[in-house]
N, CA, C and O atoms as a Maestro MAE file, in Angstrom:
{
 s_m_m2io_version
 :::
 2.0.0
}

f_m_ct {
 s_m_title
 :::
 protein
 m_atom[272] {
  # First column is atom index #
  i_m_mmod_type
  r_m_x_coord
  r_m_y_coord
  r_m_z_coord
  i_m_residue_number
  s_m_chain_name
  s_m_pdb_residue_name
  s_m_pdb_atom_name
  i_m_atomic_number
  :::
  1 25 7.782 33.977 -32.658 1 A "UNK " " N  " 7
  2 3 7.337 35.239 -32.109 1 A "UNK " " CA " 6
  3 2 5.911 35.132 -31.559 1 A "UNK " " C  " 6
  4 15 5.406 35.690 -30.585 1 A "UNK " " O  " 8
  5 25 5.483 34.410 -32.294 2 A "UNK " " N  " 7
  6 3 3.926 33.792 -31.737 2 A "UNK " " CA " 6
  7 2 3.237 33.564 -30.522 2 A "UNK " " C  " 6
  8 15 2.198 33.900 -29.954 2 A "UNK " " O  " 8
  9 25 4.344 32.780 -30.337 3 A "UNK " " N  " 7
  10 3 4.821 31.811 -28.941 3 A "UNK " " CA " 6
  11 2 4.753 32.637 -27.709 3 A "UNK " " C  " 6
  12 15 3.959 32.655 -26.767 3 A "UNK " " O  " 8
  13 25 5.798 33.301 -27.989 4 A "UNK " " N  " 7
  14 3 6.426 34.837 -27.022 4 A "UNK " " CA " 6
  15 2 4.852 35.912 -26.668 4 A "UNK " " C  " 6
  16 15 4.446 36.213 -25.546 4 A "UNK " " O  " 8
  17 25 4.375 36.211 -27.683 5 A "UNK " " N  " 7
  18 3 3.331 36.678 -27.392 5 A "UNK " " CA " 6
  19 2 2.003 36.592 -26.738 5 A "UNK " " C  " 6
  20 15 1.401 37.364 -25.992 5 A "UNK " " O  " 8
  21 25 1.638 35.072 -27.388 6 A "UNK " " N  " 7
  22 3 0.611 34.261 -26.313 6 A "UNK " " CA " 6
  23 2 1.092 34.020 -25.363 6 A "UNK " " C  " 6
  24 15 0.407 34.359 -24.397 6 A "UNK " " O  " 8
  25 25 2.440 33.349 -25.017 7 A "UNK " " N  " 7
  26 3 2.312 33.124 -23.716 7 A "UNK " " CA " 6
  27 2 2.741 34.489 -22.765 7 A "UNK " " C  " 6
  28 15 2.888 34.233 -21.570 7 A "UNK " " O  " 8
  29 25 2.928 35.736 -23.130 8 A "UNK " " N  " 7
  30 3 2.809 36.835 -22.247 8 A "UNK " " CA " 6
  31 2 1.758 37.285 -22.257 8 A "UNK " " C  " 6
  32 15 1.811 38.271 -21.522 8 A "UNK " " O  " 8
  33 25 0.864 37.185 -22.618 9 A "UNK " " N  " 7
  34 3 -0.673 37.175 -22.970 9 A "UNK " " CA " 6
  35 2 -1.481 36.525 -21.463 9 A "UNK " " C  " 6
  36 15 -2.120 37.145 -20.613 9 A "UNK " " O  " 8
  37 25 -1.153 35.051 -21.549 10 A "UNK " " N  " 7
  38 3 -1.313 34.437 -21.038 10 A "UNK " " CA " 6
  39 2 -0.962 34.626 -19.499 10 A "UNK " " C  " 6
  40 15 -1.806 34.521 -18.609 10 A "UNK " " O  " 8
  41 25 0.626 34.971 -19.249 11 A "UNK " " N  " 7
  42 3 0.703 34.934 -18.307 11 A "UNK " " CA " 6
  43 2 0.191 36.560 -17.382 11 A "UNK " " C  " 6
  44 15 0.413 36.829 -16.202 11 A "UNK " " O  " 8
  45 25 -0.582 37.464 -18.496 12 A "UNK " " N  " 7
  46 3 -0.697 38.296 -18.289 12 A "UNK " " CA " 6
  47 2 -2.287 38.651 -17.676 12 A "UNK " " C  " 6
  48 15 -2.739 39.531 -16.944 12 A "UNK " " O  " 8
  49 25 -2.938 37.310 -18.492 13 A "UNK " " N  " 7
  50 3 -4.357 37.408 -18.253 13 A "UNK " " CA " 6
  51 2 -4.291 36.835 -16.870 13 A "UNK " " C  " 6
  52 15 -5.118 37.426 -16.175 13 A "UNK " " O  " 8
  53 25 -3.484 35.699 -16.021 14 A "UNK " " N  " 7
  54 3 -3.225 34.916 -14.861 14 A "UNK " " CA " 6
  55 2 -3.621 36.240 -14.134 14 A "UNK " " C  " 6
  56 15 -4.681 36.556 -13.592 14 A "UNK " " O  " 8
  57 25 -2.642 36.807 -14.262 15 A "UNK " " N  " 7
  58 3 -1.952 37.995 -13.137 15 A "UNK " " CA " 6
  59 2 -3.221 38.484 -13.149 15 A "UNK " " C  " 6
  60 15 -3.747 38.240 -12.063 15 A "UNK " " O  " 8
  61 25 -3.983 39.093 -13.920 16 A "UNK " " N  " 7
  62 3 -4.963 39.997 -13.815 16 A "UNK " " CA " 6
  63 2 -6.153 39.611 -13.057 16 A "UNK " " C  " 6
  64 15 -6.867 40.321 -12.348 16 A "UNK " " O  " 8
  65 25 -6.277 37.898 -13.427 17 A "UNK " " N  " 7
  66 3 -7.396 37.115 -12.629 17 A "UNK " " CA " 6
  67 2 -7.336 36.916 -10.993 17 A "UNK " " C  " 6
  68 15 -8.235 37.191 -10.199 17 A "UNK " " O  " 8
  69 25 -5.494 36.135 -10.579 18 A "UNK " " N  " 7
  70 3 -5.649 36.514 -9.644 18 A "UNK " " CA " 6
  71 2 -5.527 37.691 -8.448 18 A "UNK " " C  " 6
  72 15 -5.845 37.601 -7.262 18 A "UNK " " O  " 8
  73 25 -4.740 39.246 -9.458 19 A "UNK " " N  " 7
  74 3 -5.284 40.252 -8.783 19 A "UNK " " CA " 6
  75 2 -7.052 40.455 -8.390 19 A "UNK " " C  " 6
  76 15 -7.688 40.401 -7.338 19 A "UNK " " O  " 8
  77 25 -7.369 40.676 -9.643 20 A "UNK " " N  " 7
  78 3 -8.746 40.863 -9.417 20 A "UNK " " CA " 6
  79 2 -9.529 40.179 -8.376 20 A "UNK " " C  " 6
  80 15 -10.609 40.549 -7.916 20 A "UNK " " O  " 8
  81 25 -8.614 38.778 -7.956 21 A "UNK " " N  " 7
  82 3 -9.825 37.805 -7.354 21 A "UNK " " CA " 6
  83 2 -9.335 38.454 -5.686 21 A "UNK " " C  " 6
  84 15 -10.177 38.852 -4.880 21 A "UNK " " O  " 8
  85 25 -7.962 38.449 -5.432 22 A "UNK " " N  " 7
  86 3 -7.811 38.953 -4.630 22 A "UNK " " CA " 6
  87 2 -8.262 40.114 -3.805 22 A "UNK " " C  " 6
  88 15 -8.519 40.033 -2.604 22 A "UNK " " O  " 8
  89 25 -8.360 41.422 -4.673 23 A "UNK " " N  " 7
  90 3 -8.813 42.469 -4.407 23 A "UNK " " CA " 6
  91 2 -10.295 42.670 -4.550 23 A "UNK " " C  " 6
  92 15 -10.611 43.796 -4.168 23 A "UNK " " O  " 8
  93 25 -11.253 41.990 -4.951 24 A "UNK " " N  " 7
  94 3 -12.192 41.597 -4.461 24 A "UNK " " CA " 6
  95 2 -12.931 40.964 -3.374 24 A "UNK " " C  " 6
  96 15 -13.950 41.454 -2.889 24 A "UNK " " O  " 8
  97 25 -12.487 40.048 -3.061 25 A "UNK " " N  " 7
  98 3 -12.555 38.853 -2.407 25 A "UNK " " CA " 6
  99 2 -12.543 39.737 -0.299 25 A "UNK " " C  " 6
  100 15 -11.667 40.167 0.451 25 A "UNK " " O  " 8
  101 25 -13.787 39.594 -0.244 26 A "UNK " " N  " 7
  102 3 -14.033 39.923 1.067 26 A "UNK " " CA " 6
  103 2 -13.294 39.492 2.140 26 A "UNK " " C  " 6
  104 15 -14.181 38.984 2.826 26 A "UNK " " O  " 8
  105 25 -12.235 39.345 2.773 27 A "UNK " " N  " 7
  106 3 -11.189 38.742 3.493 27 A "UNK " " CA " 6
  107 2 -11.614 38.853 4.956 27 A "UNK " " C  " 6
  108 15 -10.978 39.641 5.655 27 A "UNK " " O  " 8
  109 25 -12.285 38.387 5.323 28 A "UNK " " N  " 7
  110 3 -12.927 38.599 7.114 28 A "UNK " " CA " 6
  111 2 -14.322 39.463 7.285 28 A "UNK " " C  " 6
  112 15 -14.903 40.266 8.016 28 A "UNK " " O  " 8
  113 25 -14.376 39.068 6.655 29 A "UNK " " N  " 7
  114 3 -16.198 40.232 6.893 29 A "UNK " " CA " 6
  115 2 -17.264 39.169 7.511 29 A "UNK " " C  " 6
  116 15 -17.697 38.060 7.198 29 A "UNK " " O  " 8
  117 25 -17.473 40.228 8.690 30 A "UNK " " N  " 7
  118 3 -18.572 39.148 9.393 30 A "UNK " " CA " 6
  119 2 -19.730 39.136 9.083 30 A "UNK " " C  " 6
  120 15 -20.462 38.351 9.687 30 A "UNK " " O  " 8
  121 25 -20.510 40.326 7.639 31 A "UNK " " N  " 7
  122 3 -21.778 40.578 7.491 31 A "UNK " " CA " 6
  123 2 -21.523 40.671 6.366 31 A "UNK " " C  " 6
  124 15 -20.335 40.768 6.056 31 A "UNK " " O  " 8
  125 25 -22.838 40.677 5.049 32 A "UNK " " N  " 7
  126 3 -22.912 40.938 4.130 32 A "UNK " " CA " 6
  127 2 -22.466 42.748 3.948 32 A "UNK " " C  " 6
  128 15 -21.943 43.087 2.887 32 A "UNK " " O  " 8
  129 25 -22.741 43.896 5.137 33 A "UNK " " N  " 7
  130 3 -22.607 44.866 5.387 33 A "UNK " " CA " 6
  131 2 -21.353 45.161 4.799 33 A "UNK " " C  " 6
  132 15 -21.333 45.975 3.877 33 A "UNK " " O  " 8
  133 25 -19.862 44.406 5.347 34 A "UNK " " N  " 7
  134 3 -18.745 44.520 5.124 34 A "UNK " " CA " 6
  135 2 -18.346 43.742 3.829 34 A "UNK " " C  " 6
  136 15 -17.130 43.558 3.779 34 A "UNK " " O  " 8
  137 25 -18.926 43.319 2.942 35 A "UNK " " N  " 7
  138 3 -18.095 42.794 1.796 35 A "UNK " " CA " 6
  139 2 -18.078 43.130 0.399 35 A "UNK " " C  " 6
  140 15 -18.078 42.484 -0.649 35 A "UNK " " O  " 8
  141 25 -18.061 44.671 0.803 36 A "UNK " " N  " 7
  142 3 -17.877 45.339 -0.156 36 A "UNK " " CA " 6
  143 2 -16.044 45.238 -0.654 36 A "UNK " " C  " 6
  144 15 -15.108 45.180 0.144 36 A "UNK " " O  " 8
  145 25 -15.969 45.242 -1.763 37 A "UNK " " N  " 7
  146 3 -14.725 44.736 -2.696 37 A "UNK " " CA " 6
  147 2 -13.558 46.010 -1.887 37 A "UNK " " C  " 6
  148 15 -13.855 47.079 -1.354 37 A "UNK " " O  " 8
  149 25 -12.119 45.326 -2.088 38 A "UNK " " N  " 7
  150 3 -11.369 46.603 -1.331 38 A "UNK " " CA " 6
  151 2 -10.960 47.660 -2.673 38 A "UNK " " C  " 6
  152 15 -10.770 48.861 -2.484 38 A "UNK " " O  " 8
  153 25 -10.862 47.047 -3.985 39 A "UNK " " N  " 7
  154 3 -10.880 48.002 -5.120 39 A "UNK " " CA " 6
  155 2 -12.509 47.561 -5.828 39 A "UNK " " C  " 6
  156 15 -13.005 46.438 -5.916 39 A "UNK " " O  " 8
  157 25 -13.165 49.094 -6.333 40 A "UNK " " N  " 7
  158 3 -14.366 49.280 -6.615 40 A "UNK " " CA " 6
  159 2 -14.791 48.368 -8.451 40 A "UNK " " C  " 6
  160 15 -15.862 48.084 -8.986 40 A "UNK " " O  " 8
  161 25 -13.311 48.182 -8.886 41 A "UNK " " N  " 7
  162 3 -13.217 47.481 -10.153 41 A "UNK " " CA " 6
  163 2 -13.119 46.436 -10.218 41 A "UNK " " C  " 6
  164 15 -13.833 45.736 -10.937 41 A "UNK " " O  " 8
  165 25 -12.192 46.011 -9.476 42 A "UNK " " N  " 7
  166 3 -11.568 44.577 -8.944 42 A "UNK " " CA " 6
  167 2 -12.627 43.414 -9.781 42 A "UNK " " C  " 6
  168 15 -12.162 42.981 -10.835 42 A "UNK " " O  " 8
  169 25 -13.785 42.980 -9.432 43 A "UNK " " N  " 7
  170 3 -14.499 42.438 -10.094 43 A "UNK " " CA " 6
  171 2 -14.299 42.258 -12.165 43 A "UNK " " C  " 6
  172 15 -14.143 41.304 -12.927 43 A "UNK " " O  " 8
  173 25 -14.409 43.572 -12.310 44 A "UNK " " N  " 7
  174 3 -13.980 44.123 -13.975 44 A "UNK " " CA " 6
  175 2 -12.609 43.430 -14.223 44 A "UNK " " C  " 6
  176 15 -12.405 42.486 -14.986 44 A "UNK " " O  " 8
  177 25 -11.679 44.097 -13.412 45 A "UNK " " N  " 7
  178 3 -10.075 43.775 -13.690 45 A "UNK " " CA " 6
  179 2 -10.197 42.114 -13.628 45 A "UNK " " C  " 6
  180 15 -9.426 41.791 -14.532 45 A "UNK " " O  " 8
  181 25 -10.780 40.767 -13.022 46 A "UNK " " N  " 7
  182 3 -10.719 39.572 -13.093 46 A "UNK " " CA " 6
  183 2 -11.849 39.227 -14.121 46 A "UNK " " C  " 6
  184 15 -11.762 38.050 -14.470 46 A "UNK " " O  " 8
  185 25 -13.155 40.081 -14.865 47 A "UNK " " N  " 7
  186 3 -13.102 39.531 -15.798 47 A "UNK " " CA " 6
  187 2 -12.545 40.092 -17.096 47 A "UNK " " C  " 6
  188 15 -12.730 39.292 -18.013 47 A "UNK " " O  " 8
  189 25 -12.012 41.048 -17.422 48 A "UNK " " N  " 7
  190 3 -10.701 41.661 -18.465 48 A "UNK " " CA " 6
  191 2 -9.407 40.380 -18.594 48 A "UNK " " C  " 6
  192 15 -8.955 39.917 -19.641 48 A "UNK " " O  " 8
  193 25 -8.964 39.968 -16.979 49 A "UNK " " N  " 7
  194 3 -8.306 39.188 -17.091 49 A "UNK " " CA " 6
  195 2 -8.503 37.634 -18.121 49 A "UNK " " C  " 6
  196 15 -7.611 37.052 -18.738 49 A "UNK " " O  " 8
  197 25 -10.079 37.237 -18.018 50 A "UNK " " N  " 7
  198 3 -10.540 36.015 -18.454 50 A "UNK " " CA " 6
  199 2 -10.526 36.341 -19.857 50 A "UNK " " C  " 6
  200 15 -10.288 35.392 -20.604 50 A "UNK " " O  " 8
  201 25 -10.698 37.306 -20.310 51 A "UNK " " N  " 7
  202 3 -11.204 37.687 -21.922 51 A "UNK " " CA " 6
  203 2 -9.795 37.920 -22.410 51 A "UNK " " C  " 6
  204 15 -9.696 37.807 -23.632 51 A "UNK " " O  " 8
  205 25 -8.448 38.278 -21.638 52 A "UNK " " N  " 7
  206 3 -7.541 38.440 -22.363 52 A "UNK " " CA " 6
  207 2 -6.777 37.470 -22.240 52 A "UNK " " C  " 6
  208 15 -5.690 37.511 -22.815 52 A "UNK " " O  " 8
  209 25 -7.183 36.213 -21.369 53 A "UNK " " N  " 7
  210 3 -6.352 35.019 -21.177 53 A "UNK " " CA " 6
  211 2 -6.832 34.151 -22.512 53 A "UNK " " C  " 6
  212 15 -6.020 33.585 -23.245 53 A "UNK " " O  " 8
  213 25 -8.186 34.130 -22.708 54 A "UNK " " N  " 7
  214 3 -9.324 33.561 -24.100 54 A "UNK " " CA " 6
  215 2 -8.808 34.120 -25.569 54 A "UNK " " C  " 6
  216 15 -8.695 33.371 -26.539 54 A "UNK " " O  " 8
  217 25 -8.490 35.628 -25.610 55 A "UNK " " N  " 7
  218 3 -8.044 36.065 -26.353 55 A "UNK " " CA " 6
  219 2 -6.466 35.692 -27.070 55 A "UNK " " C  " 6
  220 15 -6.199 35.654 -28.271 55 A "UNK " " O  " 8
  221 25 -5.691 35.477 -26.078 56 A "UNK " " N  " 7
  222 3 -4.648 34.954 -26.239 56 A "UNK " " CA " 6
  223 2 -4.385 33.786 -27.316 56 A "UNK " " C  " 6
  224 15 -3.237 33.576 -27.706 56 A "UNK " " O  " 8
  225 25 -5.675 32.892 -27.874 57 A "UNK " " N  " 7
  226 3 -5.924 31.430 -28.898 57 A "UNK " " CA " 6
  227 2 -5.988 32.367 -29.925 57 A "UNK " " C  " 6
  228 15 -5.332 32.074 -30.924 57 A "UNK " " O  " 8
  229 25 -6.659 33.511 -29.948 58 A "UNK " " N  " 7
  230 3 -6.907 34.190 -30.932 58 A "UNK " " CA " 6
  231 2 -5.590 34.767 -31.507 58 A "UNK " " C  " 6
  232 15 -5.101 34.472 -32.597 58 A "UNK " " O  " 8
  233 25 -4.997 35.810 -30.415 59 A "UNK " " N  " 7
  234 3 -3.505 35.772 -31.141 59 A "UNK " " CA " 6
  235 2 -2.869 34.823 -31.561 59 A "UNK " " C  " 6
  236 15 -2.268 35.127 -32.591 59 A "UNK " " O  " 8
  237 25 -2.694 33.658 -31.203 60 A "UNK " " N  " 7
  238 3 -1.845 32.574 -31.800 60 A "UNK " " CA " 6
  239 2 -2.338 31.886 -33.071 60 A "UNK " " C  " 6
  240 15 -1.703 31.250 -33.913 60 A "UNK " " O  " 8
  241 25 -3.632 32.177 -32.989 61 A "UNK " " N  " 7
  242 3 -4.106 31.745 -34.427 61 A "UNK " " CA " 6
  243 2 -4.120 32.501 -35.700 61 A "UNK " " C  " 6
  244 15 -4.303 32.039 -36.826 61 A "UNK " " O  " 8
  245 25 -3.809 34.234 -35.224 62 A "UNK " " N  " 7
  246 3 -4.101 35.169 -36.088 62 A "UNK " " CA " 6
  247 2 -2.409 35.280 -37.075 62 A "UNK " " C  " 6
  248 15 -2.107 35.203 -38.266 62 A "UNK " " O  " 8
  249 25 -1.713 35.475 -35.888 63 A "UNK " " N  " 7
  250 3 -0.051 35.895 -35.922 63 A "UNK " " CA " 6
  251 2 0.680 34.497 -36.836 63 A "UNK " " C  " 6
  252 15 1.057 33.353 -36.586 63 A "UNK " " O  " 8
  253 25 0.598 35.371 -37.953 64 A "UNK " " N  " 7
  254 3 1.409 33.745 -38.898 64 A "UNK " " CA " 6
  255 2 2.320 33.512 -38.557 64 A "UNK " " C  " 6
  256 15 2.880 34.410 -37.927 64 A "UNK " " O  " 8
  257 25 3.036 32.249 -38.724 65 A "UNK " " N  " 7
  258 3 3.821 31.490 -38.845 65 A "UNK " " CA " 6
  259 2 5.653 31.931 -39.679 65 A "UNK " " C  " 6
  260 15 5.988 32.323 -40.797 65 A "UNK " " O  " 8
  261 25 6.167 31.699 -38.814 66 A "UNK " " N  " 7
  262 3 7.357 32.207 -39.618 66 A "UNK " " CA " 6
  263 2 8.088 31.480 -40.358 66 A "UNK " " C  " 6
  264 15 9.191 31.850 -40.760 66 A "UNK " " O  " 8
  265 25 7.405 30.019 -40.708 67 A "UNK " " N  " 7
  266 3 7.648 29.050 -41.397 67 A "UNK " " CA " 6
  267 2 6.640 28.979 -42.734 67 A "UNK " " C  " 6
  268 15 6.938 28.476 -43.818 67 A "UNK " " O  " 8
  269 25 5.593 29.501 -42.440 68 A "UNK " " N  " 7
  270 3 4.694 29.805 -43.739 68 A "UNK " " CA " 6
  271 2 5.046 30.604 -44.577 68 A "UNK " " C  " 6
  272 15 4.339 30.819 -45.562 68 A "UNK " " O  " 8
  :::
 }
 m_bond[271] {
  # First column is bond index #
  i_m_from
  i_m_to
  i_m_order
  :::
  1 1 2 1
  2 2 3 1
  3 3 4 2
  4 3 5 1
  5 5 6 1
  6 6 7 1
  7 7 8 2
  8 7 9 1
  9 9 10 1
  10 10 11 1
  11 11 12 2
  12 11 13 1
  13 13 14 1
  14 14 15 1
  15 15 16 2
  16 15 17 1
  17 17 18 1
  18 18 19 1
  19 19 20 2
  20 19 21 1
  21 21 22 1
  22 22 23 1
  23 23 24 2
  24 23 25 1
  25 25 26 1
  26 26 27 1
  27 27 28 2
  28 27 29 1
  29 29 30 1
  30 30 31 1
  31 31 32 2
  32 31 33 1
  33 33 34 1
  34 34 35 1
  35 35 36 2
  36 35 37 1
  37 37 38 1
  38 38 39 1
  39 39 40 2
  40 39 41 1
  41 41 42 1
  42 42 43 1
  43 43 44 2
  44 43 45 1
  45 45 46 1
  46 46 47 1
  47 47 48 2
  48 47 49 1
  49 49 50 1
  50 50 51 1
  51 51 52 2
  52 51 53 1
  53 53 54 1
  54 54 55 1
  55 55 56 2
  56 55 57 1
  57 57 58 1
  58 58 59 1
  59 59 60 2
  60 59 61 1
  61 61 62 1
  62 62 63 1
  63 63 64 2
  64 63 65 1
  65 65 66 1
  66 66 67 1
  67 67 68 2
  68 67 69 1
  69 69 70 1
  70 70 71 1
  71 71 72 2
  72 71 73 1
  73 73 74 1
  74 74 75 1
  75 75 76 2
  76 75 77 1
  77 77 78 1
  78 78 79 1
  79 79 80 2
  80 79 81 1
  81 81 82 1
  82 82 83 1
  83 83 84 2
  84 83 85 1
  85 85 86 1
  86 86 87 1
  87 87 88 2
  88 87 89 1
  89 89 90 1
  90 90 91 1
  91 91 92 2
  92 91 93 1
  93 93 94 1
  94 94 95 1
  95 95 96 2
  96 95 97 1
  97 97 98 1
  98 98 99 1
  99 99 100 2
  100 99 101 1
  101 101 102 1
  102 102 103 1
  103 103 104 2
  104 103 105 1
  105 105 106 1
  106 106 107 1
  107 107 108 2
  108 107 109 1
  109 109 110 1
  110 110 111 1
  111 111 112 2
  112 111 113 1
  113 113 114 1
  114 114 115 1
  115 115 116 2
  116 115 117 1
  117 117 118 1
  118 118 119 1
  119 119 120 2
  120 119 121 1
  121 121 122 1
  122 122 123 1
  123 123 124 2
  124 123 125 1
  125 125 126 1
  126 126 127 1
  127 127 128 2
  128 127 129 1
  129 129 130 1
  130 130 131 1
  131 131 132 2
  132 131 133 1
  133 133 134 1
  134 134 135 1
  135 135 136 2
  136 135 137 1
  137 137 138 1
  138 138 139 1
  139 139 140 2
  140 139 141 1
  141 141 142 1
  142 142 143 1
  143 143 144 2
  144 143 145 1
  145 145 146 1
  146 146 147 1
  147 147 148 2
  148 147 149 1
  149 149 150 1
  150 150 151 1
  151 151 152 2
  152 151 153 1
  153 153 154 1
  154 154 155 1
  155 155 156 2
  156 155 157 1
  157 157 158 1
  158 158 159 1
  159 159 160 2
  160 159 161 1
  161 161 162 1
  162 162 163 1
  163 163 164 2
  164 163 165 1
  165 165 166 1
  166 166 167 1
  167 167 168 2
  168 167 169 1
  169 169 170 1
  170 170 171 1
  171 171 172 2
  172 171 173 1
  173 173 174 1
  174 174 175 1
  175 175 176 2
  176 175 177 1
  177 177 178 1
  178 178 179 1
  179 179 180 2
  180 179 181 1
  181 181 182 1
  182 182 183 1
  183 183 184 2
  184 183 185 1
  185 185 186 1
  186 186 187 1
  187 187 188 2
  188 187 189 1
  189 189 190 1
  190 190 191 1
  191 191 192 2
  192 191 193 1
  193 193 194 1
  194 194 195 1
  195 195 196 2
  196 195 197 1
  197 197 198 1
  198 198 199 1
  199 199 200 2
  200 199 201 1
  201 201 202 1
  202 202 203 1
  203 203 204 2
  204 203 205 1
  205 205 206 1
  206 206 207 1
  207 207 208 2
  208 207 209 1
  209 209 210 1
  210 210 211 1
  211 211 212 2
  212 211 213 1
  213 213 214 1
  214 214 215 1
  215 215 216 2
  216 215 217 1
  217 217 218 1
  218 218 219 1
  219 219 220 2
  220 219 221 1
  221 221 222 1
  222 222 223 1
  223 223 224 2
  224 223 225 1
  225 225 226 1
  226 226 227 1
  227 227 228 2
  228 227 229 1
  229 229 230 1
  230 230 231 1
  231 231 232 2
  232 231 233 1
  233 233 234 1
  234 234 235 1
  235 235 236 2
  236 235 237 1
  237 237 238 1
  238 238 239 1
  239 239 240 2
  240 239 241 1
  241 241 242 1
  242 242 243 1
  243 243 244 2
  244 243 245 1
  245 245 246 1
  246 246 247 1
  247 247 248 2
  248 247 249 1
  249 249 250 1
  250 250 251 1
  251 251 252 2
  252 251 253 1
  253 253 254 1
  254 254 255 1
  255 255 256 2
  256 255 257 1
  257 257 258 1
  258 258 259 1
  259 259 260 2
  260 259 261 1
  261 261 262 1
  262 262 263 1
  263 263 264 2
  264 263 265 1
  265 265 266 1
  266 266 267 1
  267 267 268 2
  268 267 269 1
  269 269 270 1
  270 270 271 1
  271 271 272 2
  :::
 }
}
């Protein structure tokens, strides 16, 4: 069950990083003027993503063992 959890964890923190990086990420801006983020969070949401991808060792270390 462990397993199942970190790695949706995991694949959950992915998703979030590369939304965030995406929706950040200035895509054609010819000036510093224009590269303002296209969502105002976007930045937040890719690092939430990093802390819950990190977090994820933590669940697997916390969530005992069903063999213990």
């Amino acid at each position: 069950m462990r397993r199942v959890i970190t790695g949706l964890m995991i694949i959950a923190g992915i998703a979030m990083m590369v939304f965030g990086y995406f929706m950040a990420a200035p895509w054609g801006a010819e000036s510093v003027v224009n590269s303002n983020p296209r969502l105002e969070f976007a930045p937040a949401i890719f690092v939430f993503g990093v802390v819950f991808l990190f977090s994820s060792a933590l669940v697997y270390e916390l969530i005992p063992n069903r063999h213990d």
